[in-house]
DRENDREN-934300 format. One line per 8 residues: their letters; for each residue z, y, x of C-alpha. Coordinates in nm, 2 decimals, padded with zeros to 4 digits. Layout:
<nodes>
A	Z:Y:X ~ ...
</nodes>
This chain:
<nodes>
XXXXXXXX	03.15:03.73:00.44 ~ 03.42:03.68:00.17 ~ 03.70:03.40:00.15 ~ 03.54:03.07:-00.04 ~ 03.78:02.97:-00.35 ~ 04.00:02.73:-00.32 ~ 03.99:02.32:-00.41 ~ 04.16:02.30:-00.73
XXXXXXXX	04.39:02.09:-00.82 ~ 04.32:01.73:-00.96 ~ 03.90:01.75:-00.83 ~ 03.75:01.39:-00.75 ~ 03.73:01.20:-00.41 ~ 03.35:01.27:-00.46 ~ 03.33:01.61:-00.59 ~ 03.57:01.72:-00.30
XXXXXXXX	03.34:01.52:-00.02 ~ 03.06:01.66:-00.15 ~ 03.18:02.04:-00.23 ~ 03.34:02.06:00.15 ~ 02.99:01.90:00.29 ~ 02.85:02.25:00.06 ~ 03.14:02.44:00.22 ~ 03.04:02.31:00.59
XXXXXXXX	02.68:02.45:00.55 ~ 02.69:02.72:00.36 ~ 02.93:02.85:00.67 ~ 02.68:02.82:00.92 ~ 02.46:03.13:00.69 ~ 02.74:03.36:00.79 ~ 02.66:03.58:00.46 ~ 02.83:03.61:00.10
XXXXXXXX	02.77:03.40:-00.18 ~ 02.67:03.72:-00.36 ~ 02.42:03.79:-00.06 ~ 02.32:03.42:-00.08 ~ 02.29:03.45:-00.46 ~ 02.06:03.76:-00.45 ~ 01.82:03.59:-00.19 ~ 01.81:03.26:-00.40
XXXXXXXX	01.81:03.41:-00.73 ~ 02.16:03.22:-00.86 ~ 02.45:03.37:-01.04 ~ 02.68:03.42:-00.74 ~ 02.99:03.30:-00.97 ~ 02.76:02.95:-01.04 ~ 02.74:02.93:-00.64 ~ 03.15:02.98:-00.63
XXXXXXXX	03.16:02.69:-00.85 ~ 02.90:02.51:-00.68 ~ 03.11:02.54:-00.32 ~ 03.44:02.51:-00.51 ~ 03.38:02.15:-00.68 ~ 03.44:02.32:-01.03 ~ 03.04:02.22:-01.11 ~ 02.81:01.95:-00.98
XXXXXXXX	02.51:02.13:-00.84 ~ 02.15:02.03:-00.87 ~ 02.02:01.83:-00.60 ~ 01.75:02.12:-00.57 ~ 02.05:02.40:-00.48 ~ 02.16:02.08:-00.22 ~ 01.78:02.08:-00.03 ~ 01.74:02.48:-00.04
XXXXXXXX	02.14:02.51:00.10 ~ 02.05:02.27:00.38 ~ 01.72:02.42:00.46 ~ 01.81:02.73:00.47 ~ 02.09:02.67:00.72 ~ 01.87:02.50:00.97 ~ 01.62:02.79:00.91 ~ 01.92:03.04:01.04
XXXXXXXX	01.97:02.80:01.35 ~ 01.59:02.74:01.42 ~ 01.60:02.37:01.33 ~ 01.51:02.13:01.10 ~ 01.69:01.93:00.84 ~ 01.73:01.58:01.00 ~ 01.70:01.25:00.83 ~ 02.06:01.14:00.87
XXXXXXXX	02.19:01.47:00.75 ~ 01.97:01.46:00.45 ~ 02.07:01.13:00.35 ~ 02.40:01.16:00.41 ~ 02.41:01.44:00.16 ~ 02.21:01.27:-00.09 ~ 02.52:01.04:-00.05 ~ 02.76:01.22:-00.12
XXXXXXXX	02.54:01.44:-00.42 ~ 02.45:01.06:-00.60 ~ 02.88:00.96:-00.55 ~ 02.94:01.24:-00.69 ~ 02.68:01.21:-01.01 ~ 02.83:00.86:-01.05 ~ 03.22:00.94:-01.09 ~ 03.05:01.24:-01.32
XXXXXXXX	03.10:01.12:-01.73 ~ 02.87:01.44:-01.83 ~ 02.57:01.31:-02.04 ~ 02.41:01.61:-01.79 ~ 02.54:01.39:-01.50 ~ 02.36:01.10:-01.60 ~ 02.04:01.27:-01.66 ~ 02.06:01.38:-01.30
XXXXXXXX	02.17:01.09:-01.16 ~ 01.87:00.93:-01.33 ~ 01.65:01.16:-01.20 ~ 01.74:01.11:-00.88 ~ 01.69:00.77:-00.87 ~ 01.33:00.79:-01.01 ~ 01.24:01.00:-00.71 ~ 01.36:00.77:-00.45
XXXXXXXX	01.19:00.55:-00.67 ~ 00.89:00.76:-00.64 ~ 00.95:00.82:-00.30 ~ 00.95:00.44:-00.19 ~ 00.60:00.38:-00.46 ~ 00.43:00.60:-00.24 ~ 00.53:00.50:00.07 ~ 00.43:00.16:00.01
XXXXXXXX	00.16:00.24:-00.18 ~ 00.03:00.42:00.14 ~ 00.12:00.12:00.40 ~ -00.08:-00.08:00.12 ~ -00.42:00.11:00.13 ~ -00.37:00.11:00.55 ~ -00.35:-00.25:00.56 ~ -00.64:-00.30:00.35
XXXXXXXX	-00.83:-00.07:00.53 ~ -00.71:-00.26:00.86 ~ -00.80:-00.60:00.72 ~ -01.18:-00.50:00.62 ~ -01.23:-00.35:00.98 ~ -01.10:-00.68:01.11 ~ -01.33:-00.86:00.86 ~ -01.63:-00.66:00.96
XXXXXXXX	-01.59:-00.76:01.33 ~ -01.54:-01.10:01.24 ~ -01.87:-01.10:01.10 ~ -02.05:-00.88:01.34 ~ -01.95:-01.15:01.59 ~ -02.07:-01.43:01.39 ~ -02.39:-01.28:01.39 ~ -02.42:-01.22:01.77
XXXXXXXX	-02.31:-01.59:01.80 ~ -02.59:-01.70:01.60 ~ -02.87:-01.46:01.78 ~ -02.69:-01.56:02.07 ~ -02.73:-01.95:01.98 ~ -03.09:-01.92:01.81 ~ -03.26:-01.75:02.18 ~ -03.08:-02.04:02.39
XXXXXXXX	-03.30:-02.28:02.15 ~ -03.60:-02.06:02.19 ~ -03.57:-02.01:02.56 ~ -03.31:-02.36:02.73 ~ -03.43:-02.20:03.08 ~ -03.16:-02.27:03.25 ~ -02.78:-02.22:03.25 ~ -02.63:-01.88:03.32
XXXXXXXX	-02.30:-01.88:03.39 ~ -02.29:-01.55:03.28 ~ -02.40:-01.62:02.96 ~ -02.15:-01.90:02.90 ~ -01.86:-01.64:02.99 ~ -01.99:-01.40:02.73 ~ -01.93:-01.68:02.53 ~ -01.62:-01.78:02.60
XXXXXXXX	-01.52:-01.39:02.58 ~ -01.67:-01.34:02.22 ~ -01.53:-01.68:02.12 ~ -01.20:-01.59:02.27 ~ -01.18:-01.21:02.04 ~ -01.28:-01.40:01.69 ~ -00.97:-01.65:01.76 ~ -00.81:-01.31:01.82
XXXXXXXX	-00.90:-01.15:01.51 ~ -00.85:-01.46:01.27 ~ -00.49:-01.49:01.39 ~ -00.42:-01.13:01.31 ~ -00.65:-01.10:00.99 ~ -00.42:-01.37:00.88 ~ -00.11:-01.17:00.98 ~ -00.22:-00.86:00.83
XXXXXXXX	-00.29:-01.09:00.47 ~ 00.04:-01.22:00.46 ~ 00.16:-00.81:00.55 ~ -00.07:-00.69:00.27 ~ 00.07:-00.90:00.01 ~ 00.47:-00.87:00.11 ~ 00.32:-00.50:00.08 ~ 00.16:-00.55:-00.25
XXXXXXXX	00.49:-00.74:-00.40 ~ 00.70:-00.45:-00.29 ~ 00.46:-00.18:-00.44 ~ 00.47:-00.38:-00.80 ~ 00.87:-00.40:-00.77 ~ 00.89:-00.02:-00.70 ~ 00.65:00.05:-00.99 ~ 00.87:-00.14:-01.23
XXXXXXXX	01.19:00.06:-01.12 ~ 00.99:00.34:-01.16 ~ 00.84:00.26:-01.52 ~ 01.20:00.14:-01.61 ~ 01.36:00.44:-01.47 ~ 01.15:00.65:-01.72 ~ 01.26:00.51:-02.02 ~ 01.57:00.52:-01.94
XXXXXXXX	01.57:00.87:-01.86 ~ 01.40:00.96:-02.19 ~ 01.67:00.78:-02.35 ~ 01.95:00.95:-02.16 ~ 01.75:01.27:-02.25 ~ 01.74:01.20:-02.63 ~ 02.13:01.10:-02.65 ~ 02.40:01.28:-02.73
XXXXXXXX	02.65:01.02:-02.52 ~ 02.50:00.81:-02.34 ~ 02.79:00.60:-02.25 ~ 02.81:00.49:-02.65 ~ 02.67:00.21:-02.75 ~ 02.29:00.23:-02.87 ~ 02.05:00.04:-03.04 ~ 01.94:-00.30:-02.81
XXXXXXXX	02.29:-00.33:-02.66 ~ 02.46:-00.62:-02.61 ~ 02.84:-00.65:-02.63 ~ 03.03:-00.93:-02.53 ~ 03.32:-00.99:-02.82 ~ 03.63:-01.20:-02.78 ~ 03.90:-01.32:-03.08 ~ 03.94:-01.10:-03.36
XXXXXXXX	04.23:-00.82:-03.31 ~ 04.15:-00.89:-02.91 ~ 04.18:-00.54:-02.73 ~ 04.01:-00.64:-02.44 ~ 03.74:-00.41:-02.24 ~ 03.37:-00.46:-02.38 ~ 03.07:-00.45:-02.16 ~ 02.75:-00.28:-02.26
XXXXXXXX	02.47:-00.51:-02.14 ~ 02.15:-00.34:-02.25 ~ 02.22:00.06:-02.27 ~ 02.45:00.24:-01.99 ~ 02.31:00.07:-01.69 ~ 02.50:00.06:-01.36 ~ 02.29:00.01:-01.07 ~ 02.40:00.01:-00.65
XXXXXXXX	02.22:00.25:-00.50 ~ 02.17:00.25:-00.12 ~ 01.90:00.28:00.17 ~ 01.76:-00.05:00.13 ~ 01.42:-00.08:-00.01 ~ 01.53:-00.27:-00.32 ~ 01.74:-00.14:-00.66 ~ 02.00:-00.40:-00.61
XXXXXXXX	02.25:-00.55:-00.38 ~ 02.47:-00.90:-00.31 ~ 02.85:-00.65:-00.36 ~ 02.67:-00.60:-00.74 ~ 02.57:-00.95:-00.78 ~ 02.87:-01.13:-00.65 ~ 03.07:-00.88:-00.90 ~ 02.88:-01.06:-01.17
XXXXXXXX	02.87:-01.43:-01.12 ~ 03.18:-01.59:-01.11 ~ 03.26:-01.96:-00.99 ~ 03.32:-02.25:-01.23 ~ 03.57:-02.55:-01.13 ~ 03.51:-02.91:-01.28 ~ 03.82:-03.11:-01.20 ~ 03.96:-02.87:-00.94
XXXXXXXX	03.62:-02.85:-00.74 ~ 03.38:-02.56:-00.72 ~ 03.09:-02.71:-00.93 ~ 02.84:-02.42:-01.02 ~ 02.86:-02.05:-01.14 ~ 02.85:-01.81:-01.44 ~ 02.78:-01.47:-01.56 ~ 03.08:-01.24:-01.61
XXXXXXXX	03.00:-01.02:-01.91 ~ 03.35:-00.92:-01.98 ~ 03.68:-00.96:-01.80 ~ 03.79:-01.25:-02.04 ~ 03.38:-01.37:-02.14 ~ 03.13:-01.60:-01.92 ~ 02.82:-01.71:-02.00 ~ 02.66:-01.98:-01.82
XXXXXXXX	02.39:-02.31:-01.86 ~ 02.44:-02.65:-01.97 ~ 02.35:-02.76:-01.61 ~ 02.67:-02.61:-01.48 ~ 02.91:-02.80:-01.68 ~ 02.70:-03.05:-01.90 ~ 02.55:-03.09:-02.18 ~ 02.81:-03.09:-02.53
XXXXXXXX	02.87:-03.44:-02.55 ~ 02.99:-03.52:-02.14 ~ 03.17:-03.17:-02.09 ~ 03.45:-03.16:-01.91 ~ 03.71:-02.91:-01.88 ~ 03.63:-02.55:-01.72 ~ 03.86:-02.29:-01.52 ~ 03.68:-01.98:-01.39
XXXXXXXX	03.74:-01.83:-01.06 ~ 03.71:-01.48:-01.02 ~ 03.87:-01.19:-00.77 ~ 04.15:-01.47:-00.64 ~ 04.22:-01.57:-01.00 ~ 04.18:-01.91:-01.17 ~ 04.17:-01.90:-01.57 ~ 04.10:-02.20:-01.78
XXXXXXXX	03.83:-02.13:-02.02 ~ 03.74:-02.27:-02.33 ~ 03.37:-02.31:-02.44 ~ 03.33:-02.11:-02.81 ~ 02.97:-02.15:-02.81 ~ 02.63:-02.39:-02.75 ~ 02.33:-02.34:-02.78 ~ 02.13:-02.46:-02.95
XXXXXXXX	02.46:-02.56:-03.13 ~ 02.34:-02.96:-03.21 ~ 02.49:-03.17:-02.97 ~ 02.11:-03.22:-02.83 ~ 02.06:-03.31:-02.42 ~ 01.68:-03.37:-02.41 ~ 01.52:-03.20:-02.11 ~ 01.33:-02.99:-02.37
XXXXXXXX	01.65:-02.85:-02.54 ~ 01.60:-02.46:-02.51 ~ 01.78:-02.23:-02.38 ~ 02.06:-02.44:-02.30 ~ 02.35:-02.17:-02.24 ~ 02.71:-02.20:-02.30 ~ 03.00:-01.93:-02.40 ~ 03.31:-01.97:-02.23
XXXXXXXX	03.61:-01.74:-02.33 ~ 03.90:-01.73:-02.08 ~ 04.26:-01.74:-02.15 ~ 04.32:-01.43:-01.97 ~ 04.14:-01.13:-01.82 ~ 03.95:-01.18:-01.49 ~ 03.84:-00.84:-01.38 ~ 03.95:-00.49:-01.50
XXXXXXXX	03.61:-00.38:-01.56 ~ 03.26:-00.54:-01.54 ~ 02.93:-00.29:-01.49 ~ 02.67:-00.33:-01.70 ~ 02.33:-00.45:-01.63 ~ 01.95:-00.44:-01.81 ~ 01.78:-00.73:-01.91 ~ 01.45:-00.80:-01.83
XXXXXXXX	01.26:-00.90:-02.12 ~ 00.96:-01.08:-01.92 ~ 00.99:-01.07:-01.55 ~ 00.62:-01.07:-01.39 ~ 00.50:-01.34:-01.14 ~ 00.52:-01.28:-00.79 ~ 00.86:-01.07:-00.91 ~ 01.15:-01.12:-00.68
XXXXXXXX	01.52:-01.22:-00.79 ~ 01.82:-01.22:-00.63 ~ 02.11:-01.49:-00.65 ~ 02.44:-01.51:-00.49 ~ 02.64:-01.81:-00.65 ~ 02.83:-02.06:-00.49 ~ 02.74:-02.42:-00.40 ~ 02.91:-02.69:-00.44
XXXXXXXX	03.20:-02.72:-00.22 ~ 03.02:-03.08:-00.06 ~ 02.70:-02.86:-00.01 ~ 02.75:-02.47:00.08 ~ 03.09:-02.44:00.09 ~ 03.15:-02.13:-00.03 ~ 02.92:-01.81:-00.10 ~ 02.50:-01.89:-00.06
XXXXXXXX	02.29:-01.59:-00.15 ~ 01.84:-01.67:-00.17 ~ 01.61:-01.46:-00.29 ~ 01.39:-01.64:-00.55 ~ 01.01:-01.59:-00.68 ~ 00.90:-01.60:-00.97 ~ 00.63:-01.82:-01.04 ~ 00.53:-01.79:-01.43
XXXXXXXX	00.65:-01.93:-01.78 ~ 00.68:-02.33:-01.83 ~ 00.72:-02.25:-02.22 ~ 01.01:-02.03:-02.26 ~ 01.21:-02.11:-01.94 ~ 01.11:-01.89:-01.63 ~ 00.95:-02.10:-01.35 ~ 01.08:-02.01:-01.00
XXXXXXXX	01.07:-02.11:-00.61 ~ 01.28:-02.03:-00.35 ~ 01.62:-02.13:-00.13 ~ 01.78:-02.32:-00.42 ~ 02.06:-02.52:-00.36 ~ 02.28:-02.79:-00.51 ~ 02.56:-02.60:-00.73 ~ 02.35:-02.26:-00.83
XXXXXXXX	02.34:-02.37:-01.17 ~ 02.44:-02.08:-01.41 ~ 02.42:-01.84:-01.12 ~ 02.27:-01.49:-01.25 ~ 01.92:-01.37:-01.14 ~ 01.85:-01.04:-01.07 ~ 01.53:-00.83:-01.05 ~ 01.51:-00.68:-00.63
XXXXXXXX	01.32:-00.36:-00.78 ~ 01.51:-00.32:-01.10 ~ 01.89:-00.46:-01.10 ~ 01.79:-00.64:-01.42 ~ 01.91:-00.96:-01.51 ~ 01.57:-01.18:-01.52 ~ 01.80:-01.54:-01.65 ~ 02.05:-01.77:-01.53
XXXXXXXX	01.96:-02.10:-01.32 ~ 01.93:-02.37:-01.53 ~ 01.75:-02.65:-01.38 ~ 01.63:-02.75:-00.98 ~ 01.39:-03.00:-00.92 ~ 01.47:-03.25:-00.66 ~ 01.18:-03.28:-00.47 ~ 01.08:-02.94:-00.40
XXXXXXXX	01.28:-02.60:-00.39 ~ 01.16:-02.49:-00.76 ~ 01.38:-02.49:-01.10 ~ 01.37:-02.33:-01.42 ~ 01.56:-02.02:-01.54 ~ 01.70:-01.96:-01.89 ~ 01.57:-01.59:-01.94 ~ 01.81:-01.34:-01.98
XXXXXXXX	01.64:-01.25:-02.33 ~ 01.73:-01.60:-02.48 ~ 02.14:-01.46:-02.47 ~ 02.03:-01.26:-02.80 ~ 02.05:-01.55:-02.96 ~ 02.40:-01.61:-02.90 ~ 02.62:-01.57:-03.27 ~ 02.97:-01.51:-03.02
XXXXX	02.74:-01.20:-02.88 ~ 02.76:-00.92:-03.11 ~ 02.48:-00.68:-03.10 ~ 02.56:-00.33:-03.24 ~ 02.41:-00.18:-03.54
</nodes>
């Protein structure tokens, strides 16, 4: 077996990780990578690279390295090592800047998006099935209880105990099965819910693959995306908001996760106290709702709290722009442009142009300090369209206002809270299409 090639100098925390995982496998073959080249049909100086960190392999080379070990130890590839490698392989994809990378990064996402669609798919159908067997002996019971019922009247005679204990035994199993066909309903649809969220990540995945496949660079700026812009002659980091999408990826069932979210909203102080929240676009732009610091007329000044810092912000932007604070006023959002930076860098997120009913969002915003006290995350439903503003239920909470909603199954911003209604946990979202209309948002050409 020859020597493996050396780390070179300068390769990335994940490139390393992953290419001495590679190493720590390709070991246990005990053969050379021209041997292993010749049996897997690679170029045995692509392999080198491969175990050296000078390329990012395919995930397929990944899979056939680490079956191919545990078929030369009599094994099988197990669940934690697998993962752990897709790990390292998706780290590694992500601190790529290849337009190849993202293609493969994207890829990789729609098939544990795939992977997730059909294993909920298939929990979906065995619940159905499950609930109609239930039904059906529900109903074969109800008929015995009626033959039982309708030879009683033609024959009183009179009473048998054992008759009364059948009875109480049949009556006893249909209270049985109407409690659990009533669990397995409430299962079916959490099941049902889950299977539409993973469909949308997997129909948006797709386009956004087919973009990245189209693109020469897919980190520029394409058609669609949104850029938040500050003073003119301001060198201060832009943030793409529909394009290069930045999702958290992890072994959770859903696309997003409360680290990504909190890294977006940002808390808004009203004479000192933390009143309500906002949307970081860029380190020195906010976007939030009238409901989080007033409507034009009674607004009072804003600072912005964001990784330990406290910036006063100024508000360059209503809409709409006439000093208007009728309930109907639509969309109600306010730009706030901060006197200094907040954040070095801001990912980038999607916008969801319609979220669907029975879609669920995530919020993590922060209440006000005489309510929560600090951080409150909720997950919140969504319920349908009240005109243009997106109706929702869920945990809400005095002091979400301008908090960011985000999509479970996509990582797409679905709107910012804009109202709550007071005698039920409901309010109204300002979708997150209605920021297209903002004139201090430049879209590119």
């Amino acid at each position: 077996m020859t020597e493996l090639r050396q780390f070179d100098q300068g390769l990335s925390r994940e490139m390393r990780a992953l290419a001495e995982a590679l190493r720590g496998l390709f070991v246990g073959l005990k053969i050379s990578e021209r041997r292993y080249a010749a049996r897997r049909r690679y170029d045995s100086s692509t392999i080198s690279r491969y175990l050296s960190g000078r390329r990012l392999p395919p995930w397929e080379f990944v899979l056939n390295l680490l079956h191919d070990v545990a078929e030369e130890r009599g094994t099988a590839p197990t669940a934690e090592t697998t993962e752990m490698l897709r790990s390292l392989h998706l780290a590694a994809l992500e601190a790529g800047r290849s337009p190849t990378h993202k293609v493969q990064l994207l890829e990789q996402r729609l098939a544990l998006a795939d992977e997730q669609a059909r294993r909920v798919a298939t929990r979906e159908r065995w619940l159905e099935d499950t609930l109609r067997d239930r039904e059906h002996r529900i109903r074969d019971l109800q008929m015995q209880f009626r033959e039982l019922q309708a030879s009683i009247s033609l024959d009183p005679g009179p009473p048998v105990d054992d008759g009364d204990a059948d009875r109480m035994d049949r009556s006893a199993e249909r209270a049985r099965l109407c409690a659990e066909i009533r669990q397995l309903k409430e299962e079916l649809e959490q099941a049902r819910a889950l299977h539409r969220q993973a469909e949308e990540r997997c129909d948006q995945l797709e386009r956004q693959l087919a973009k990245a496949e189209t693109e020469d660079d897919p980190r520029e700026e394409g058609p669609g995306g949104l850029t938040a812009v500050g003073p003119v002659g301001e060198s201060a980091l832009r943030n793409v908001i529909h394009g290069s999408v930045v999702y958290n990826i992890s072994s959770t069932e859903t696309g997003i996760d409360e680290r990504f979210v909190d890294s977006m909203t940002v808390q808004l102080l009203i004479e000192g106290r933390v009143m309500s929240n906002g949307l970081l676009l860029d380190p020195t732009t906010v976007v939030t709702t009238w409901s989080a610091i007033g409507p034009p007329d009674t607004a009072k000044p804003v600072a912005v709290v964001a990784n330990d810092k406290c910036v006063d912000a100024t508000v360059v932007e209503w809409l709409p722009s006439e000093d208007r604070t009728r309930p109907e006023a639509f969309p109600r959002l306010a730009v706030l442009r901060l006197a200094s930076p907040v954040a070095a860098f801001v990912p980038a997120v999607d916008i969801d142009v319609q979220p669907s009913p029975g879609s669920q969002l995530l919020v993590s915003g922060y209440g006000r300090s005489d309510h929560a006290g600090g951080c409150y995350s909720c997950l919140l439903e969504v319920k349908g369209r009240t005109g243009s503003w997106v109706r929702v239920e869920g945990e809400l909470v005095p002091g979400l206002g301008g908090a960011p909603a985000f999509h479970v199954g996509t990582g797409a911003l679905a709107g910012l809270v804009s109202s709550r209604f007071r005698d039920a946990p409901k309010g109204l979202l300002a979708p997150a299409e209605s920021l297209r209309d903002l004139t201090t948002l430049s879209w590119p050409d």
